[in-house]
C-alpha positions in Angstrom: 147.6 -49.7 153.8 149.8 -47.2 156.0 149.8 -43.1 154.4 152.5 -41.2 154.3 152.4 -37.3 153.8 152.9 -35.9 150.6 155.6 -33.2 151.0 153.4 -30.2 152.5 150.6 -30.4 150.9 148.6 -31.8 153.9 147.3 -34.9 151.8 148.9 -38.5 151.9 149.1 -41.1 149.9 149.6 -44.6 150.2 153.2 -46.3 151.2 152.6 -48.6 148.0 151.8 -47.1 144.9 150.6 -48.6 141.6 152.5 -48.0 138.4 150.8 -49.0 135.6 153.3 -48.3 132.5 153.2 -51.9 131.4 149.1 -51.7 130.5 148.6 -51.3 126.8 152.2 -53.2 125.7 152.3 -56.1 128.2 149.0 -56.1 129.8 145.4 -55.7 127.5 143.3 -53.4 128.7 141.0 -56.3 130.5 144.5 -57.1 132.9 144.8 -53.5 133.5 141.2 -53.1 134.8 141.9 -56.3 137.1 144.7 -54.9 138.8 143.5 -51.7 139.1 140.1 -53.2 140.7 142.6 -55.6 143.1 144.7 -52.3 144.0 142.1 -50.5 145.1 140.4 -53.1 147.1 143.6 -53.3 148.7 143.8 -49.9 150.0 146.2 -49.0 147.3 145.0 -45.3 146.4 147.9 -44.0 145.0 148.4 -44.5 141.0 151.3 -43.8 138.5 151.2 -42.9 135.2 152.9 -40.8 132.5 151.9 -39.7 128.8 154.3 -42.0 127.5 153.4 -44.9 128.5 153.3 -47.7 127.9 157.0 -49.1 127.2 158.9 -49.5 125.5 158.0 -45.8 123.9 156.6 -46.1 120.6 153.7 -44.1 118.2 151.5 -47.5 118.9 152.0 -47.1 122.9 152.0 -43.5 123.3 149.3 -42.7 125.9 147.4 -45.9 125.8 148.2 -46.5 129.7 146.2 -43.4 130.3 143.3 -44.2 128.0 143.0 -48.0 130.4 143.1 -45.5 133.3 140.7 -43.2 131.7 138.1 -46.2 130.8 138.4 -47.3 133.6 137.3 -44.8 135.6 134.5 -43.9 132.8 133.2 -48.1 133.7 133.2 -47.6 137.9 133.2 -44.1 138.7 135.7 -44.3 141.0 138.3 -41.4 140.0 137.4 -40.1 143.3 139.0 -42.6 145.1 142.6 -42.5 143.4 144.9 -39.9 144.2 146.4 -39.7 140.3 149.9 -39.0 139.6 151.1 -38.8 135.0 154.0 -37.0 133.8 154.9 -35.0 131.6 157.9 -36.0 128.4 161.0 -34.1 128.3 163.1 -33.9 125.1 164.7 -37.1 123.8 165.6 -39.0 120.4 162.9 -41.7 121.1 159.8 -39.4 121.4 159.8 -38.1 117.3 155.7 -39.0 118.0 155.2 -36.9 120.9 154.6 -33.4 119.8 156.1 -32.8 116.3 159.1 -34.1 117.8 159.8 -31.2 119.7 158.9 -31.9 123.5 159.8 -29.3 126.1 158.9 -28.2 129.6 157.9 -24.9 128.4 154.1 -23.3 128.7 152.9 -24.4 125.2 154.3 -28.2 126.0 153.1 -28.3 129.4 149.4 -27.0 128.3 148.8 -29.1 125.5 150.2 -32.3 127.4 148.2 -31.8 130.5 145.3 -31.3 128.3 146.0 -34.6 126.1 146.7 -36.3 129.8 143.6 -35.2 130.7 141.0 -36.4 127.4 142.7 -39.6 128.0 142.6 -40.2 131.5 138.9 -38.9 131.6 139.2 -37.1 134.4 139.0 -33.0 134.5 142.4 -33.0 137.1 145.7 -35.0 137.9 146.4 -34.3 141.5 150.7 -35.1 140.9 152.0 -33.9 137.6 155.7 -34.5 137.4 158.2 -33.8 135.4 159.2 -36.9 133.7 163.3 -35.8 133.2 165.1 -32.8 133.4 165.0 -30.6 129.7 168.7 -30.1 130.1 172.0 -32.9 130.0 172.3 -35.0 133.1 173.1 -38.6 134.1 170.1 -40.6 134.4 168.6 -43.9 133.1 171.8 -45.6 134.0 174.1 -42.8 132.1 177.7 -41.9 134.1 179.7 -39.5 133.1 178.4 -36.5 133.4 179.2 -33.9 130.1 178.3 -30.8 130.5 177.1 -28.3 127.4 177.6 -24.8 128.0 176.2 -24.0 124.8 172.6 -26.3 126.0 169.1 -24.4 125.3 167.0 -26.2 128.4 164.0 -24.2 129.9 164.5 -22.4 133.1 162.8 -23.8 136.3 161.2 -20.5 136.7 159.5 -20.6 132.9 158.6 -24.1 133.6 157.0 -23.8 137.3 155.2 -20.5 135.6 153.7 -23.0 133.1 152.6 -25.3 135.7 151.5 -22.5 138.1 148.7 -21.5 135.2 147.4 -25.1 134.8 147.2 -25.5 139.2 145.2 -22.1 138.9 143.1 -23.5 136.3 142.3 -26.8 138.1 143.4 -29.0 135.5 146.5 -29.7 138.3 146.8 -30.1 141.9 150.3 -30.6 143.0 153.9 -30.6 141.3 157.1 -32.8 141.2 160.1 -33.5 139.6 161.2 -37.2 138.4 164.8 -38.7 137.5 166.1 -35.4 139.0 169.5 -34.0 140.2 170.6 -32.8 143.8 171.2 -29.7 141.9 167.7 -29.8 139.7 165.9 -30.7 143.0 167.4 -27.6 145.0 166.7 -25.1 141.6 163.1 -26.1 141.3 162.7 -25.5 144.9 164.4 -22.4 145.7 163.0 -20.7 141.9 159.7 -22.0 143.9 159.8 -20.0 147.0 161.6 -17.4 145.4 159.0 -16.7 143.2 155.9 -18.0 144.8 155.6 -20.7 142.3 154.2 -24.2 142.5 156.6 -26.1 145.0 157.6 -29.5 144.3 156.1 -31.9 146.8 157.8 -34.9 144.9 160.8 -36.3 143.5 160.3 -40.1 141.5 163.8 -41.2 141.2 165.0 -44.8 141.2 165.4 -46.5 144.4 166.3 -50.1 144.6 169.1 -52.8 146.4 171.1 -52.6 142.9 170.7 -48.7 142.7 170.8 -46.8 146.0 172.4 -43.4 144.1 169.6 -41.4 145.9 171.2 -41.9 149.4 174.6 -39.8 148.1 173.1 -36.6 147.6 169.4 -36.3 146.6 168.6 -38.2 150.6 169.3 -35.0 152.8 167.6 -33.1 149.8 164.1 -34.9 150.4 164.6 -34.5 154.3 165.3 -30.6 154.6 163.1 -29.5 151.6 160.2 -32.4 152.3 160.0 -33.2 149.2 160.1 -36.7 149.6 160.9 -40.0 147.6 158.4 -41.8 145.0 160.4 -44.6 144.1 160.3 -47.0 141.2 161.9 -50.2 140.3 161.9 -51.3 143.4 162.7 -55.0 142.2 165.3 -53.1 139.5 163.1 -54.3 136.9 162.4 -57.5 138.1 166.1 -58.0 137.9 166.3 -59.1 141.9 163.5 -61.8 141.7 166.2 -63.6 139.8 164.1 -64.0 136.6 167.0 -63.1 134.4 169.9 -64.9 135.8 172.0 -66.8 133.9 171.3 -65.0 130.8 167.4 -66.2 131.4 165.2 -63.7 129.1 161.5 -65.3 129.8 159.3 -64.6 127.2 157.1 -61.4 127.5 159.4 -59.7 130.1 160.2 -56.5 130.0 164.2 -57.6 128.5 162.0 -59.4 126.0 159.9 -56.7 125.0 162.1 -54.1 125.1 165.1 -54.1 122.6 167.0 -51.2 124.7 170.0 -52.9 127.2 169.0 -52.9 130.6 170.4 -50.4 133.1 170.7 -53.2 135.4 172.3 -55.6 133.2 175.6 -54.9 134.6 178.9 -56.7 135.5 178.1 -57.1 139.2 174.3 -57.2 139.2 174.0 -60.5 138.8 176.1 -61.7 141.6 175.0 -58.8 143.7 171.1 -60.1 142.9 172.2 -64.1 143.5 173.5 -62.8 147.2 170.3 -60.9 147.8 168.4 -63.4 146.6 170.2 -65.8 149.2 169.7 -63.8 152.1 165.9 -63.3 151.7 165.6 -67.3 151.0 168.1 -68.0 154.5 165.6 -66.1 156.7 162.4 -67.0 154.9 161.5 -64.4 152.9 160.3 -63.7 149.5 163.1 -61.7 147.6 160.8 -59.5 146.2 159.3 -58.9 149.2 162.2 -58.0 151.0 163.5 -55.5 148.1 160.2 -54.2 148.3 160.4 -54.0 151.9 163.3 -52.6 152.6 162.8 -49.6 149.7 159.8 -48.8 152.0 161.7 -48.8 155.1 164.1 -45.6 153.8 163.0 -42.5 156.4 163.3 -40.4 152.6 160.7 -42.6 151.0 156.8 -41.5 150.4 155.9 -44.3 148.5 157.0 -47.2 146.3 155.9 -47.8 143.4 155.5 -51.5 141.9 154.7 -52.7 138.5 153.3 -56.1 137.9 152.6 -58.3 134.6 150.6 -61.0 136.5 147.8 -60.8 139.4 150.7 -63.5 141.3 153.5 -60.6 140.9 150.8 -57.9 142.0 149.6 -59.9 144.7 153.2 -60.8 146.2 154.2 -56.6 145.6 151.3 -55.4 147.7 151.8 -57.5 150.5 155.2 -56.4 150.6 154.2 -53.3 152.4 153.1 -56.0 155.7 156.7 -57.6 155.7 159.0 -55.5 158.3 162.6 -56.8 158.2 164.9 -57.7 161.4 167.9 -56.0 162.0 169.7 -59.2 160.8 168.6 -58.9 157.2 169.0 -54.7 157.4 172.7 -55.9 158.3 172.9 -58.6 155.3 171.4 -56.0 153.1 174.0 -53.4 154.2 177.1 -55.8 153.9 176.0 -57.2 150.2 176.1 -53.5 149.5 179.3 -52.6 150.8 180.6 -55.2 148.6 178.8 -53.9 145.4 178.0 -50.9 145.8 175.1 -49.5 143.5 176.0 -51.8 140.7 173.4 -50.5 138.4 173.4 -46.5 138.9 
């Protein structure tokens, strides 16, 4: 499995990564375990997780991905192995269970979540925390229009990287990014950083797929100047571009199915963007998911993609994803199906 760096830190991580937020709704522990044990053996090092999980957020699912990590790890002894990434939860109506209600990035937040992260996960450090969303108003999770509040009360980057600076001095933290994160958030964080001789991002999980390529407007030359360097998810737009939910399919136990919340990528044009996508990888012999897959892991921005699976077929089919390389005849296909939609699923 090719590494890629991991901003500057000097330690890399592996092109595919494992995200693992279904375990605990869709996936029993036992399924969990079995892809984690498949992963690895497949040279896939690099992990996902976040104190949320799993989906769709609820009391029930709140941090019960992290306890199938954590047992896991307690049954093989292999947490030396993983390079561990979990997240942190900003503020939002859906989380009255996390906290009192009252989740923040600020130092009492960020030290009682790491330590919650940690009793879970069994493990005495995360080497990525991130920064699940911004504690301020922006577009993300499919939102447009952006609204701004002057009268907003969101923690400063400074107050926040502080917090996180305590936690990488104490050991319980390695390394520090940002997720579903602004041009603007990206460029604060990193400039409070160096101003201040705080923890520098190395990361930004935004994102990245052939129905949502908003990173390459402005977040792109970001990642290249200040290495800090993509992690991107829904790569298959939430299974969207394997074509499972055309036609108003919703197969029973997918995330649609699940989930009661609309999909960010059930939009006018994503389904005929997906059915031409789906068209091109099937004309020069490809699996679709493999060649969304691909082609995410072909971006010069991208550290690592990270896939989700419900089956040991879909995890199977993901992984391999990162042996296909495209020819510049489906790069081209790709590029004219997106000139004619555009990012239909911001």
């Amino acid at each position: 499995m090719e590494q890629r760096p991991l901003g500057r830190t000097g330690l890399d991580v592996t092109a595919i990564c494992l995200g693992t937020m279904t375990w605990g709704t869709q996936n029993t522990e036992a399924e969990g375990h079995a892809q984690m044990d498949y992963a690895l053996d497949r040279g896939v090092t690099f992990w996902d997780t976040a104190e949320m999980y799993s989906v769709p957020p609820t009391p029930q699912s709140y941090g019960r991905t992290e306890e199938i990590i954590g047992s896991w790890f307690a049954k093989t002894g292999k947490r030396n192995q993983v390079v561990l990434a979990s997240k942190i939860a900003g503020p939002g109506a859906h989380l009255a269970h996390v906290r009192d209600g009252k989740p923040r990035l600020d130092a009492k937040n960020v030290k009682a979540a790491v330590e919650a992260s940690l009793k879970r996960l069994r493990t005495d450090w995360i080497d990525l925390y991130q920064l699940h969303w911004p504690n301020r108003q922006v577009n993300s999770f499919g939102k447009l229009g952006y609204a701004h509040d002057e009268a907003e009360d969101f923690i400063a980057p400074e107050e926040t990287l502080a917090a996180l600076a305590d936690e990488v001095k104490a050991g319980r933290i390695r390394h520090v990014g940002l997720s579903n994160e602004t041009p603007w958030g990206l460029m604060r964080y990193v400039e409070a950083s160096d101003r201040a001789g705080l923890p520098r991002p190395v990361s930004i999980q935004n994102p990245y797929n052939l129905l949502n390529r908003s990173f390459e407007i402005g977040l792109a030359e970001c990642a290249h100047r200040e290495e800090v360097g993509l992690l991107g998810y829904a790569p298959l737009a939430a299974a969207t571009l394997t074509g499972k939910y055309l036609d108003g399919q919703v197969p029973p136990g997918s995330r649609r199915a699940v989930d009661g919340r609309k999909s960010r990528y059930d939009t006018l044009n994503a389904e005929a963007a997906t059915r031409r996508y789906i068209a091109l990888a099937r004309e020069h012999g490809l699996d679709p998911a493999q060649m969304a897959i691909a082609y995410a892991l072909s971006r010069p921005f991208m550290t690592s993609v990270i896939i989700g699976a419900t089956s040991m077929d879909q995890l199977r089919t993901n992984i391999a994803a990162a042996d296909v390389t495209l020819s510049p005849e489906v790069i081209q296909g790709i590029d004219a199906i997106h000139t004619a939609y555009p990012s239909p699923c911001p």
